[in-house]
C-alpha positions as CSV (number, residue, x, y, z in Angstrom):
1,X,-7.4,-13.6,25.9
2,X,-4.3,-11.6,25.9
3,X,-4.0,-8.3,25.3
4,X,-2.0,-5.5,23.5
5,X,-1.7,-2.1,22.8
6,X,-1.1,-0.7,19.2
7,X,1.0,2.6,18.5
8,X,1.4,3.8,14.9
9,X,4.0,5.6,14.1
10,X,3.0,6.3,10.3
11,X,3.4,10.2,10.9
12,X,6.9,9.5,11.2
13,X,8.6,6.5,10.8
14,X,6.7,6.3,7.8
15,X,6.9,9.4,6.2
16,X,11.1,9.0,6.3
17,X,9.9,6.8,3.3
18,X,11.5,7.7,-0.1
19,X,9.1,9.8,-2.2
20,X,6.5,9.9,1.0
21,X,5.4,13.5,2.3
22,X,2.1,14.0,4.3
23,X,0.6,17.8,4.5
24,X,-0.6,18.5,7.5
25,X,-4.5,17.9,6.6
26,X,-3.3,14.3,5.4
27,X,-1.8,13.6,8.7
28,X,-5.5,15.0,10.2
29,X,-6.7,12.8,8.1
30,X,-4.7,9.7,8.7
31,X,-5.0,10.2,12.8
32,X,-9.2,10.2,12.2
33,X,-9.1,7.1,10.4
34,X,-6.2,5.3,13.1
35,X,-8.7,6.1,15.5
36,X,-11.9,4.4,13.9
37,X,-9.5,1.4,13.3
38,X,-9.1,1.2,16.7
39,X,-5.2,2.5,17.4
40,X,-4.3,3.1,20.7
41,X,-1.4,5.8,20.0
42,X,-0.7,8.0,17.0
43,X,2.7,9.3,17.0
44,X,2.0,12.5,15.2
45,X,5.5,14.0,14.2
46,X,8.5,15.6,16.5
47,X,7.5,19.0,17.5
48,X,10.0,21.6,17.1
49,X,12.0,19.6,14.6
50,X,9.9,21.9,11.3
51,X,6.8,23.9,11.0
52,X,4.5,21.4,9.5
53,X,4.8,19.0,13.1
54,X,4.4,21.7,14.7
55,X,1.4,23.1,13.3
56,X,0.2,19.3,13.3
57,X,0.0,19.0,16.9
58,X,-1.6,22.8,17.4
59,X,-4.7,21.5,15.2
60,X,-4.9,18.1,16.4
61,X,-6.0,19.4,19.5
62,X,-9.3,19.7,17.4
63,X,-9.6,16.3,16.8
64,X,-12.5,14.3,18.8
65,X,-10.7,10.8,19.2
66,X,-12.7,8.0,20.4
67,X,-9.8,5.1,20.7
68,X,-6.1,7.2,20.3
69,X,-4.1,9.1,22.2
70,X,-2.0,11.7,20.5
71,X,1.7,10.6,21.5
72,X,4.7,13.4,20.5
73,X,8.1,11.8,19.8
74,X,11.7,13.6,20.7
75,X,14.9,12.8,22.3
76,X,16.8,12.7,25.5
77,X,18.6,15.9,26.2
78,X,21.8,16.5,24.9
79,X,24.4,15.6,26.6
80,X,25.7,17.9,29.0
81,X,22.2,19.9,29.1
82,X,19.7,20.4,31.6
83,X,16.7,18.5,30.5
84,X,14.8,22.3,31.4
85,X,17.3,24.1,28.9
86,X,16.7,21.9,25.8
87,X,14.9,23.3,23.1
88,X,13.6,19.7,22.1
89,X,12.1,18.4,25.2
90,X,10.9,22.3,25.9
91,X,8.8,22.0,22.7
92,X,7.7,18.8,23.3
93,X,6.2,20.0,26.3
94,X,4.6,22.9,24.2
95,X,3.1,20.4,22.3
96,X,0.6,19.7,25.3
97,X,-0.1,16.3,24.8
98,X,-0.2,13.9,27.9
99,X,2.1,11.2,26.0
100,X,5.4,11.8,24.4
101,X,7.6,9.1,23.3
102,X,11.6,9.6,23.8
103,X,14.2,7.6,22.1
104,X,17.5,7.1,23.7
105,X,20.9,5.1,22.9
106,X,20.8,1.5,24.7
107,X,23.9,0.7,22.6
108,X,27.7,1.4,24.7
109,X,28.5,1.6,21.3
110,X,26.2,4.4,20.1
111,X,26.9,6.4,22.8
112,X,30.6,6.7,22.5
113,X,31.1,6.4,19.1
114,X,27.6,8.6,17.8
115,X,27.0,10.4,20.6
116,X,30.1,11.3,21.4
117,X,29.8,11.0,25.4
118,X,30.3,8.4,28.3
119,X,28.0,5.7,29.1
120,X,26.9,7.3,32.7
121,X,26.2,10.8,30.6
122,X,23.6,8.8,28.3
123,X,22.0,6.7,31.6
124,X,22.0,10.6,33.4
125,X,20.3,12.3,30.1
126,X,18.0,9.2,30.1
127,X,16.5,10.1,33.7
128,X,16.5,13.6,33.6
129,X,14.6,13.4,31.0
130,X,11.8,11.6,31.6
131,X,11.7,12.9,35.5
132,X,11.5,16.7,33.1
133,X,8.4,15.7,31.4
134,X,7.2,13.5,34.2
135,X,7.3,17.1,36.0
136,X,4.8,18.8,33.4
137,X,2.5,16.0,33.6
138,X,3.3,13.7,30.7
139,X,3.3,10.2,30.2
140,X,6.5,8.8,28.7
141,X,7.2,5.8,26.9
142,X,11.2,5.1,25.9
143,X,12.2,4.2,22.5
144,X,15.3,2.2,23.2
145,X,17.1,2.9,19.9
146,X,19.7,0.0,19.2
147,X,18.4,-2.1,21.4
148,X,19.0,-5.7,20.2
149,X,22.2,-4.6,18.8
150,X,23.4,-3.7,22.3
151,X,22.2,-6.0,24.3
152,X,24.3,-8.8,22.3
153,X,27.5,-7.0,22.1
154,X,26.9,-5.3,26.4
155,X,23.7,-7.1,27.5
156,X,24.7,-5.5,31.0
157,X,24.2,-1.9,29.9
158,X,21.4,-2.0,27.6
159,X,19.4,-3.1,30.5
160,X,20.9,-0.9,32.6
161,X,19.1,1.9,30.3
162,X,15.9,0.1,30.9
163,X,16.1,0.0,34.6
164,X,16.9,3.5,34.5
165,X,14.5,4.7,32.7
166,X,12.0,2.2,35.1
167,X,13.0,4.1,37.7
168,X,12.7,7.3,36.6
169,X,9.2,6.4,35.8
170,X,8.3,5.8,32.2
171,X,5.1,3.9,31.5
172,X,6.3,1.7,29.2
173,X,10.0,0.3,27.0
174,X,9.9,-0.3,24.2
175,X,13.0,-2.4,22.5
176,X,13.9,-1.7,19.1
177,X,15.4,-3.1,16.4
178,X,16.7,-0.3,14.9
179,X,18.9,-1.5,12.1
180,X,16.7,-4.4,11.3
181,X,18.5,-7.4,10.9
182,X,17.9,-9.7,14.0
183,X,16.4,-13.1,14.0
184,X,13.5,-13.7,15.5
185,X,15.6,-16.0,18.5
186,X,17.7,-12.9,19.0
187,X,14.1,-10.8,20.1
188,X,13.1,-13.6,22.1
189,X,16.0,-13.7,24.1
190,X,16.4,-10.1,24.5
191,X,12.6,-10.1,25.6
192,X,13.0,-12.3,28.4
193,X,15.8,-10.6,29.5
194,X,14.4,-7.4,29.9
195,X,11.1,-8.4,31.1
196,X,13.0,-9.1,34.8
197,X,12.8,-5.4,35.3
198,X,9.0,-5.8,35.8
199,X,7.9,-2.5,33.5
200,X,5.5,-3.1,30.1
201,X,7.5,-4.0,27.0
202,X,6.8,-2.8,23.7
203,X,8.7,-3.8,20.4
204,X,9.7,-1.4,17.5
205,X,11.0,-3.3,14.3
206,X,12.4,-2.4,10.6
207,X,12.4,-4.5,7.9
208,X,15.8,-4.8,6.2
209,X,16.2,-8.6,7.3
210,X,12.4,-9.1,5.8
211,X,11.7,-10.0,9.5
212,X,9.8,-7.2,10.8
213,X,6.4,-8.7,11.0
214,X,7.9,-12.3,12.4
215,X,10.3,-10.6,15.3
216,X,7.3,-8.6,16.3
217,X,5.1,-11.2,16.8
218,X,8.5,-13.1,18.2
219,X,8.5,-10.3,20.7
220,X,5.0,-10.6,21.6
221,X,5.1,-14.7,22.3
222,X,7.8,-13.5,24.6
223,X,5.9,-11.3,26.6
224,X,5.6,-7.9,25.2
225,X,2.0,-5.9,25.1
226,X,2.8,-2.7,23.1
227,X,3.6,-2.9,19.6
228,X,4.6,-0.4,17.1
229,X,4.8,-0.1,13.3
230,X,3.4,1.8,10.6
231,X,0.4,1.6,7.8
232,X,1.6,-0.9,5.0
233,X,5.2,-0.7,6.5
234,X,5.8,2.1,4.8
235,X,9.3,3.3,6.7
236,X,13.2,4.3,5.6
237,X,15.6,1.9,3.6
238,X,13.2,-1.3,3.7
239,X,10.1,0.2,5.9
240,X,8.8,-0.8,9.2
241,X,6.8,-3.3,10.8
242,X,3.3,-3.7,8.4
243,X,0.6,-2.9,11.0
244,X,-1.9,-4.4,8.3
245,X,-0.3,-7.5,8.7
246,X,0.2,-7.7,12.5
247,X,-3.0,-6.5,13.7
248,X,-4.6,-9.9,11.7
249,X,-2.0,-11.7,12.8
250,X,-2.3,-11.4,16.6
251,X,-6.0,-11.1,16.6
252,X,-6.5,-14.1,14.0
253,X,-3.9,-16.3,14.5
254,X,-2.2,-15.2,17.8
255,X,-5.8,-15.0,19.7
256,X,-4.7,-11.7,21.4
257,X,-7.2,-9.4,21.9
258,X,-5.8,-6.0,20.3
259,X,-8.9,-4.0,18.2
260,X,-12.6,-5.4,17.6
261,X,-13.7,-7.6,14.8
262,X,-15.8,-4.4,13.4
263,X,-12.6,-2.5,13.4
264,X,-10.2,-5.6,12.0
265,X,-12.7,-5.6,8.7
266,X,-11.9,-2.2,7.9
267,X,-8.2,-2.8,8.3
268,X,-7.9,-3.3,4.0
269,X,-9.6,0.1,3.6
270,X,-7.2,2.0,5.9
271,X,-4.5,0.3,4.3
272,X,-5.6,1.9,1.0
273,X,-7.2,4.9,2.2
274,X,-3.2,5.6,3.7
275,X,-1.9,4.7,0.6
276,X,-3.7,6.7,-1.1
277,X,-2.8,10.1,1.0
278,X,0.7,9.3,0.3
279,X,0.2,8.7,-3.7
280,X,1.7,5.5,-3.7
281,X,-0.2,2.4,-5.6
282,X,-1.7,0.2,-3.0
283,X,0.6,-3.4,-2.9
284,X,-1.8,-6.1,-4.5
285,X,0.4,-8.7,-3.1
286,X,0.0,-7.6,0.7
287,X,-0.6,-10.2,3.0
288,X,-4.2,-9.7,4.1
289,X,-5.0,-6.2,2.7
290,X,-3.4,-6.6,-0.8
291,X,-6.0,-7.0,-4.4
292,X,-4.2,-10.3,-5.0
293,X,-4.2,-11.8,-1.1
294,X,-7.2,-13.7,-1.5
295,X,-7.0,-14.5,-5.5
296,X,-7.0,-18.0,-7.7
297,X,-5.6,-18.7,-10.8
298,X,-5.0,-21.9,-11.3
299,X,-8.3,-24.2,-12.5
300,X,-6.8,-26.7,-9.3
301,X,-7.2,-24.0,-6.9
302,X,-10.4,-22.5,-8.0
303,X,-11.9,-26.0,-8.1
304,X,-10.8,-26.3,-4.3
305,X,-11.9,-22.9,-2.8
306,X,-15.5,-23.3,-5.0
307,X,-16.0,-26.7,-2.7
308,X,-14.4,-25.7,0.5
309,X,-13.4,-21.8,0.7
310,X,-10.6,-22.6,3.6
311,X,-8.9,-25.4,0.9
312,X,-6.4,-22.5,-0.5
313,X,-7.4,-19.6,2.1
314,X,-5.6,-19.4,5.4
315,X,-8.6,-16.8,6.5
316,X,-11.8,-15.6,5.6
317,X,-11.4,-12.7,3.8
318,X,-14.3,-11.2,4.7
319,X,-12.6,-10.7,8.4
320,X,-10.2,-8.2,7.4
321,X,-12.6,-6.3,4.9
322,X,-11.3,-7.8,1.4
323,X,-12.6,-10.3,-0.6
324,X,-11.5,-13.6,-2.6
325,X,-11.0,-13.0,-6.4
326,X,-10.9,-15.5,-9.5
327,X,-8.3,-14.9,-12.0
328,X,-8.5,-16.0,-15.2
329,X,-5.7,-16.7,-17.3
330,X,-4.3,-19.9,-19.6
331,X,-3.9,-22.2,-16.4
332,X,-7.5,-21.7,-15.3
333,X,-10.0,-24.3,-16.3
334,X,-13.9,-24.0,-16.2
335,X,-14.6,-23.5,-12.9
336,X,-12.8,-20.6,-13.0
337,X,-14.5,-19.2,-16.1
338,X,-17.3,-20.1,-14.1
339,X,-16.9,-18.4,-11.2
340,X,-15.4,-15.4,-12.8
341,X,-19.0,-14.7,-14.2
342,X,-20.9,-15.4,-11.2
343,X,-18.6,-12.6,-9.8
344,X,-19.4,-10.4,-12.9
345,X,-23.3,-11.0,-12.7
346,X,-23.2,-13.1,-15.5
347,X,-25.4,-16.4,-15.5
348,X,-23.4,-19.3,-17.6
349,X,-25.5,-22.1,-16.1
350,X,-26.0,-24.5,-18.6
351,X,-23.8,-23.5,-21.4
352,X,-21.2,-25.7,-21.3
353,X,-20.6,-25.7,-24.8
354,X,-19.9,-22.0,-24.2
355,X,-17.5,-22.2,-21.3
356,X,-15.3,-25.0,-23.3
357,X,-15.0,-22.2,-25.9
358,X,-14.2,-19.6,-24.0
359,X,-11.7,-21.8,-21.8
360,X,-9.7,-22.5,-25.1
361,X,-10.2,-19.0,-26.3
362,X,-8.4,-17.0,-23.2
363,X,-5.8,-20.2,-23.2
364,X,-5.3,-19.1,-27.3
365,X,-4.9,-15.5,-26.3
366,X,-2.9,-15.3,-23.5
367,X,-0.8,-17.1,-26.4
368,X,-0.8,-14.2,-28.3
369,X,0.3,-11.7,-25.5
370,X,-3.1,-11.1,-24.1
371,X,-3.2,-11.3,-20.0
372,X,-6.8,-11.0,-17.9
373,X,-5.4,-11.1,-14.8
374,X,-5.4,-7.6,-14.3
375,X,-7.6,-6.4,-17.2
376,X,-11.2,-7.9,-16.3
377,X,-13.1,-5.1,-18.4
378,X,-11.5,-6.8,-21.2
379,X,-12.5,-10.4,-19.3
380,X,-16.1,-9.6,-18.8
381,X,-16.2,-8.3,-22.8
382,X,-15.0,-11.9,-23.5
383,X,-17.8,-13.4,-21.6
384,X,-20.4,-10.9,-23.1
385,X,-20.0,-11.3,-26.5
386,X,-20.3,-15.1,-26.4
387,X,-23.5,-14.5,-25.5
388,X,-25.6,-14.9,-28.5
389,X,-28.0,-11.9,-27.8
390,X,-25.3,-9.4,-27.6
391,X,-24.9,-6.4,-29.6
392,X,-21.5,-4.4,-29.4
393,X,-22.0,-0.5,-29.2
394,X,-19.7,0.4,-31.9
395,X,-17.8,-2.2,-33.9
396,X,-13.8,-1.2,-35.6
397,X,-13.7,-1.2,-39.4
398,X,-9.7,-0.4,-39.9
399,X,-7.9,2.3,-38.8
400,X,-4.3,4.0,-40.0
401,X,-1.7,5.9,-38.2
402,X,1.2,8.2,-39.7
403,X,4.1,9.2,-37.7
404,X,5.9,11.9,-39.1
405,X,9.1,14.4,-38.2
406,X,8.8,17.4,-39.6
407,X,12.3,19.9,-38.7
408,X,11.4,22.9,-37.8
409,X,13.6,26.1,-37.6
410,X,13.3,28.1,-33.7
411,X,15.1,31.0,-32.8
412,X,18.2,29.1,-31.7
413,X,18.7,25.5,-33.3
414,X,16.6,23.1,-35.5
415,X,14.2,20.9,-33.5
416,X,12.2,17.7,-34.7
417,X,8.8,18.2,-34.2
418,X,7.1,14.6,-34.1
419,X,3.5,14.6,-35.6
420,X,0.8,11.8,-35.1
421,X,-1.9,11.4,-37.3
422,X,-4.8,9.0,-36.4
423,X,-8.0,8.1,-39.3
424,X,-10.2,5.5,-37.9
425,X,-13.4,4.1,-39.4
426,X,-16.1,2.8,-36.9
427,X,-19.5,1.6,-37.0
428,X,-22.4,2.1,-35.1
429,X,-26.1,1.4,-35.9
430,X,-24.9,0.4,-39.6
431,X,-23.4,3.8,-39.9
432,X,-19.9,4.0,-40.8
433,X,-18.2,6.9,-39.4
434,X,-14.9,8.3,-40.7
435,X,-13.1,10.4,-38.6
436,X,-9.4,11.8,-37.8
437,X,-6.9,13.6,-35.3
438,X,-3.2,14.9,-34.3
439,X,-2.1,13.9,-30.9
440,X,0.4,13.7,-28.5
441,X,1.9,10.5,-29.7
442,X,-0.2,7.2,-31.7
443,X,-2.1,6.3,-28.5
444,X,-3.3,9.5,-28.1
445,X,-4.3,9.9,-31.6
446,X,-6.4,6.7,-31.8
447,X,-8.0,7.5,-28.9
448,X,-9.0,11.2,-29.6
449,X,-10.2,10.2,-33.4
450,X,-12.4,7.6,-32.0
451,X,-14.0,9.9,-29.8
452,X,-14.4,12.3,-32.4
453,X,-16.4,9.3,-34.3
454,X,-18.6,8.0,-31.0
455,X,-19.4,10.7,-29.1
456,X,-22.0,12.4,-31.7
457,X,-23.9,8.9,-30.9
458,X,-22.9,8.4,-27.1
459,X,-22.2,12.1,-25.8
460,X,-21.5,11.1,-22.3
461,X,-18.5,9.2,-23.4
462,X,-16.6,12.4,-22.7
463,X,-16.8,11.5,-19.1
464,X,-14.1,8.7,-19.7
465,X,-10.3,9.0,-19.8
466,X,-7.4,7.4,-20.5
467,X,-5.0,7.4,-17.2
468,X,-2.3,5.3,-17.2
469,X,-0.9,2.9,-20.1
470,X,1.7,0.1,-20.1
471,X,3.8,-1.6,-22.5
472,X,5.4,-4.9,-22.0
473,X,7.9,-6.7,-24.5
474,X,7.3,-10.7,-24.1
475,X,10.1,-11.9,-26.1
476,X,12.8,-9.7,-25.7
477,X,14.8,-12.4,-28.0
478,X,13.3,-12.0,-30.9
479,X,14.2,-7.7,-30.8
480,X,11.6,-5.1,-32.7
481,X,9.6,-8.3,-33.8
482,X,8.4,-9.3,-30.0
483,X,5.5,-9.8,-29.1
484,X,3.8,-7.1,-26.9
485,X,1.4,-6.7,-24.2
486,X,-0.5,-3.2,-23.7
487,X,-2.5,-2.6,-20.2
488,X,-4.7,0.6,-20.3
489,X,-6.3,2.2,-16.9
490,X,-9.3,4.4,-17.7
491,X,-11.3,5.9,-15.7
492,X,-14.6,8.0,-15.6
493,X,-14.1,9.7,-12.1
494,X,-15.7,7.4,-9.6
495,X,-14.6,4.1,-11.6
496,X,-11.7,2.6,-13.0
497,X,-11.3,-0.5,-14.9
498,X,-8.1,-2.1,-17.2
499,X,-8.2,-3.5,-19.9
500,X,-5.7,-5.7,-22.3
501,X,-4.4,-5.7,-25.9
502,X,-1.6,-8.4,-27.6
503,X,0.2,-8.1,-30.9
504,X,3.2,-7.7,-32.5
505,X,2.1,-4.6,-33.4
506,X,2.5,-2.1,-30.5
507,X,-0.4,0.1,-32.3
508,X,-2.3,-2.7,-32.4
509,X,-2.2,-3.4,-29.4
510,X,-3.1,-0.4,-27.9
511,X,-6.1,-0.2,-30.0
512,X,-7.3,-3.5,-29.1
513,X,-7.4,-2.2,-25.3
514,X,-8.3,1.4,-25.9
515,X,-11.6,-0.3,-27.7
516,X,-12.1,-2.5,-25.2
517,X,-11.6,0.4,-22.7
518,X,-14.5,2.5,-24.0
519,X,-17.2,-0.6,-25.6
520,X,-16.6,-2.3,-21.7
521,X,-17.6,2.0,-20.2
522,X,-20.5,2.0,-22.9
523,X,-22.0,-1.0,-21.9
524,X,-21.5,-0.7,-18.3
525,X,-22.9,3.0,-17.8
526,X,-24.5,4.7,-21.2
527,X,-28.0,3.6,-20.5
């Protein structure tokens, strides 16, 4: 089995991201849960280049790594410079790690035109500085920035600056696609070429061709062993190679032997756990790793996977720690129903007369603006209350809401102040409770005068709140008559569940899934 070595550069390439910044205790973090996933290299930040990296690398020394080594990223010296005089490669060595990672131009065009200097300057501040940090005792691998890009418009010089670097003794080049926009025929031909200087190739791509993944497997077909990318791709303009994607890839499909199958099932929850740390919503559409990799909505496709799991699956989820989900929608037929409440720990064995029902009643919603593919408290409430036994906690009587601007006079203009007035009238244990409140807007309203009614009866409802809410216009044809779709997120602290609500009436709406939202938490948790 072949094998390859995996550096993430998530600390850094990743963090040039739009929106994306990592605190030094998330980067800790990150690096500790790399390492259990099996990572060779972490590229931790560029030390000198701000406080946090720098701080980063003093308290990683702390860390007790079983699989990574901490790698430090800078440049060649400037041109013109002694390698011993620059303040970069001087902190990297300050750093005292035993790999550091230096990126120099392998473009002619780079150097004269960005750089500003010849092309023997950039092959002499290539050497010197590796031979400088080779000195102190680190290991250095070369990022050779522009790589592709320079080899088809000088193929001659971009390997020279391989085979000087070779020479002057780092471990390992790595080829990168800087701008992103080869083909995957350009990497392999550019692979080849440079593997005839006999030193360990590793490939570094970016995403704006949508390639990323594909050239860096390319790359690896053609003979490289070190591969680089970041955690969900996250990266600048387009992102990076998606390590959650490769590392399957080459293990699964590829047969190369880069982590353990342990450590490739938790490659979903590192995906997440990252995503999390850099408060960006997790990708349900990510190959491998995403909520919606291994779902099945249509009835065809359920039937299929039910009988043979690998009819619509190109892998066992299982492998990389996810798991295959049934949606149910109007294009899913019984089986899907079916196997929706098997999932849900619901037994509908034997009531076929049921499922029929409920088939034509989600395909009859879903009509009316209602969606369950992403709202299964609301799903699993369908499926509950066909049962015959069940008893709702609360049930809705009516409910009214009054918007009103009052003008108010401040100290330096007239200002509308909007007022929203919620009375709702619910039932519970053949009481009928008749409550009201002001809030920040209808939603808000409705769902603070129905707490006001429920939680004399079910006190621990005050546990659960409202944390995200969504509005989506179906027909924007027909104008303020469309229909609409409202998706709530609630959550009590340790779960979180959606649920779904159609109308024409946006208030309606929301107070179909803001009901939902609390009866699915009441019968779920307030035993």
């Amino acid at each position: 089995m072949a094998s390859v070595e995996l550096y993430d550069t998530t600390l850094r390439d990743g963090a040039q991201s739009e929106g994306i910044s990592f605190s030094v205790v998330d980067k800790l973090h990150i690096v500790q849960k790399l390492d259990e996933l099996g990572i060779h290299y972490i590229e931790g930040g560029w030390p000198g280049a701000n406080p946090k990296d720098a701080e980063f690398y003093q308290r990683a020394k702390g860390l007790k790594l079983k699989n990574a080594h901490i790698v430090a990223f800078g440049s060649t010296r400037r041109a013109n410079v002694k390698a011993e005089d620059d303040n970069f490669l001087v902190e990297l060595v300050k750093a005292n790690v035993k790999y550091a990672t230096l990126v120099a131009k392998s473009s002619d065009l780079h150097v004269e035109r960005v750089l500003k200097t010849t092309p023997e300057e950039n092959l002499a501040m290539i050497a010197d500085s590796i031979k400088y940090l080779k000195s102190k005792g680190i290991n250095v691998l070369l990022d050779a920035e522009h790589f592709f890009d320079g080899y088809k418009h000088n193929p001659q010089y971009a390997l020279k600056t391989l085979e000087v670097a070779a020479e002057a003794g780092a471990i390992c080049l790595v080829l990168c696609d800087t701008n992103g926009g080869m083909l995957p025929e350009d990497i392999v031909e550019a692979t080849k070429a440079a593997l005839k200087i006999g030193k360990p190739l590793g490939i570094h791509t970016h995403n704006d061709g949508g390639l990323a993944v594909a050239n860096t497997l390319a790359a690896v077909k053609a003979g490289a062993v070190h591969v680089q990318g970041t955690i969900n791709g996250l990266g600048e303009r387009t992102g990076n190679a998606d390590l959650c994607t490769i590392i399957p890839a080459l293990k699964l499909k590829m047969n190369v032997n880069c982590i353990n199958d342990k450590q490739l099932a938790s490659v979903t929850e590192a995906a997440h756990y990252v995503s999390e740390l850099a408060n960006v919503a997790p990708d349900p559409f990510a190959p491998y790793v995403g909520a919606s990799a291994f779902s099945h909505k249509a009835g065809y496709h359920m039937d299929g996977v039910t009988k043979w799991p690998d009819a619509y699956q190109h892998i066992d989820p299982s492998k990389v720690g996810n798991k295959m989900r049934t949606v149910v929608s109007d294009q899913s037929g019984k089986r899907n129903i079916i196997a929706k409440a098997e999932e849900l720990g619901i037994d509908l064995t034997g009531a076929e007369k049921e499922v029929k029902a409920l088939t034509e009643k989600v395909k009859h919603l879903e009509s009316l603006g209602f969606q369950y593919d992403n709202a299964e408290a609301s799903f699993e409430l369908l499926l509950r209350r066909a049962k015959p036994n069940y008893k709702p906690p609360f049930e809705l009587v009516d409910f009214m809401v009054v918007v009103e601007s009052r003008r108010r006079q401040s100290t330096r203009k007239e200002t509308d102040n909007m007022l929203s007035e919620a009375m709702v009238k619910v039932k519970v244990n053949n009481e009928i409770i008749h409550t009201a409140a002001e809030g920040d807007g209808p939603v808000n309203a409705l769902d603070l005068a129905m707490r006001k009614a429920l939680l004399q009866f079910y006190p621990k409802l005050k546990q659960v709140k409202l944390v995200d809410y969504k509005v989506r216009i179906l027909e924007e044809s027909t104008g303020t008559e469309s229909q609409v779709r409202v998706l709530i997120e609630s959550s009590d602290g340790v779960n979180e569940w959606h649920t779904v609500g159609g109308s024409t009436n946006i208030i309606e709406a929301s107070w179909l899934a803001l009901a939902d939202a609390i009866e699915w938490w009441l019968g779920k948790y307030n035993k």
